[in-house]
Backbone as JSON, one array per atom type, in Angstrom:
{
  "sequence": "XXXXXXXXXXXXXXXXXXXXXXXXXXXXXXXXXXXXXXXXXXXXXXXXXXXXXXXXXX",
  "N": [[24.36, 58.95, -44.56], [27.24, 58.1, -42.93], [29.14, 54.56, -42.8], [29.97, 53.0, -39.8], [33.33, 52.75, -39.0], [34.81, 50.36, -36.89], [34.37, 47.34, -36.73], [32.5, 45.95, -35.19], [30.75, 47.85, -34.61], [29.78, 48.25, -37.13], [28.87, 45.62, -37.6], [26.55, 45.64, -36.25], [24.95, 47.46, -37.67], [24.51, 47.08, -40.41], [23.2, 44.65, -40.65], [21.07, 45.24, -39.25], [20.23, 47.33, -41.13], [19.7, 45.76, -43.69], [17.87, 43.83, -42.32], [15.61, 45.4, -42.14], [15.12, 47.17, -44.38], [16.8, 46.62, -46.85], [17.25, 44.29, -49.54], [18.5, 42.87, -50.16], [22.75, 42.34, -49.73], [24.15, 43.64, -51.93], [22.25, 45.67, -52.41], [21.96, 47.31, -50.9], [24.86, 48.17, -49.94], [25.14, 49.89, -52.92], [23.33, 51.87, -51.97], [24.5, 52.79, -50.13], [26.96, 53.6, -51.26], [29.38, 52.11, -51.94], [31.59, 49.32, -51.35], [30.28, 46.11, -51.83], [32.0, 43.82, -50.79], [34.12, 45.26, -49.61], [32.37, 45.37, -47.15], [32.33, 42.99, -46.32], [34.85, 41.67, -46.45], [35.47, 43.39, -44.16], [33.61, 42.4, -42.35], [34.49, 39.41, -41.64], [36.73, 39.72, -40.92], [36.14, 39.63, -38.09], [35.12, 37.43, -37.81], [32.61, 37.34, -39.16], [30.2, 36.35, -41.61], [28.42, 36.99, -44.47], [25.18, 35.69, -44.98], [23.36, 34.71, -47.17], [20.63, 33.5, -47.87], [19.09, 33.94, -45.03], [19.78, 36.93, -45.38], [21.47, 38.29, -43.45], [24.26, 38.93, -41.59], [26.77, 36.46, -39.99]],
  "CA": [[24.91, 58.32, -43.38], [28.38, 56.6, -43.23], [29.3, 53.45, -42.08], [31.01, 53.19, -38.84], [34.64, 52.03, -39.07], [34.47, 49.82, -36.12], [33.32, 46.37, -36.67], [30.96, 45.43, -34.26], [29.59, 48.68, -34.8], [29.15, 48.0, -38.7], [28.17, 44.77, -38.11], [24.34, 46.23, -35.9], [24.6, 48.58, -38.32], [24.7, 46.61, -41.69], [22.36, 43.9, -39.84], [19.77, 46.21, -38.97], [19.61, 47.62, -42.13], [19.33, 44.19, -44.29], [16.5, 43.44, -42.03], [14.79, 46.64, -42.7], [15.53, 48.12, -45.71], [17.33, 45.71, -47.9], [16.74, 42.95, -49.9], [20.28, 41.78, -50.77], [23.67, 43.05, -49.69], [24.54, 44.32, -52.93], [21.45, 46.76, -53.06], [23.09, 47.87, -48.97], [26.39, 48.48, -50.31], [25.27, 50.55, -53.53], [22.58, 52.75, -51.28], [25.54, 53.86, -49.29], [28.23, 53.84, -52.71], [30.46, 51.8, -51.17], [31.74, 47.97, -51.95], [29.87, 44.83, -50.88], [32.97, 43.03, -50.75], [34.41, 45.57, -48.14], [31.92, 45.22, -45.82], [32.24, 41.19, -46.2], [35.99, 41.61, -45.67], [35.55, 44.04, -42.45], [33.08, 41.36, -40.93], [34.99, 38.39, -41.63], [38.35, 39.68, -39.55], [35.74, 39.25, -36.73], [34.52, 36.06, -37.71], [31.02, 37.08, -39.32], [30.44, 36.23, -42.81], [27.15, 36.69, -45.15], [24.13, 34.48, -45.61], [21.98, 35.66, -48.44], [18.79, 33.2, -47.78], [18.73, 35.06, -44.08], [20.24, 38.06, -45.53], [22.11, 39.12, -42.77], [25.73, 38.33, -41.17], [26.32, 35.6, -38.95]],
  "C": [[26.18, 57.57, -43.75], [28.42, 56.15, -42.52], [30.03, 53.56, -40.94], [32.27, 52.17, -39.18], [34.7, 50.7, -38.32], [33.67, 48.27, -36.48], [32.4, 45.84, -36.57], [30.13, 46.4, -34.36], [28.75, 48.18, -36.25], [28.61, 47.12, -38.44], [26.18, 44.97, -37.18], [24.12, 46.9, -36.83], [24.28, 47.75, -39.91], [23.49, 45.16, -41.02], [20.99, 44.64, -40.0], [19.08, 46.71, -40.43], [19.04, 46.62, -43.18], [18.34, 43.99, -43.56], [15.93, 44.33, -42.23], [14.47, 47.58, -44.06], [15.91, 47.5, -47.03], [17.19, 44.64, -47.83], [17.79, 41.92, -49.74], [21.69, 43.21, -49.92], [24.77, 44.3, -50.52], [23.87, 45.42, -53.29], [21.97, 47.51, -51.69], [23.85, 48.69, -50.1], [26.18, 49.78, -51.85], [24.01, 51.74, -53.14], [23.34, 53.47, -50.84], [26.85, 54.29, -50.39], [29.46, 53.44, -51.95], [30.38, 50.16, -51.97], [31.71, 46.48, -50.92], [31.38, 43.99, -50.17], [33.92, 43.79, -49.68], [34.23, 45.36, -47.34], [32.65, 43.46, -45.42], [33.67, 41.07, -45.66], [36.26, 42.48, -44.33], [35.12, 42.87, -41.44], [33.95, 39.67, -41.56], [36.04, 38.22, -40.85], [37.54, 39.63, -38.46], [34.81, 38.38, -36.87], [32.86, 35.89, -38.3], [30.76, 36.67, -40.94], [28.78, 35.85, -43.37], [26.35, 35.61, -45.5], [23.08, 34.56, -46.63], [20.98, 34.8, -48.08], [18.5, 33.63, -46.31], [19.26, 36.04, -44.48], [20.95, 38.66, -44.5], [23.77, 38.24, -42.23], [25.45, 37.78, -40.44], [27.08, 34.76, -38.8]]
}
């Protein structure tokens, strides 16, 4: 599966999965072979930014 480009999409999409699937963002990001630190800079130009003890963006 790839990520959707789209922000708001990534961010249900990267959400969803962290609650379901993943523990941490870093085990996300190397499931799909891609770089944590992308996603973190996609959702941050729309204001969301990681919480690791809820694991998800916010």
């Amino acid at each position: 599966m790839n990520l959707p480009k789209d922000p708001v999409m990534l961010l249900s999409v990267i959400n969803t999965q962290l609650r379901d699937h993943y523990p941490t963002l870093t085990e996300l990001a190397a499931a799909y072979m891609t770089d944590a630190d992308a996603i973190t800079e996609t959702l941050a130009a729309i204001n969301y930014h990681y919480d690791e003890g809820q694991n998800q963006f916010i």
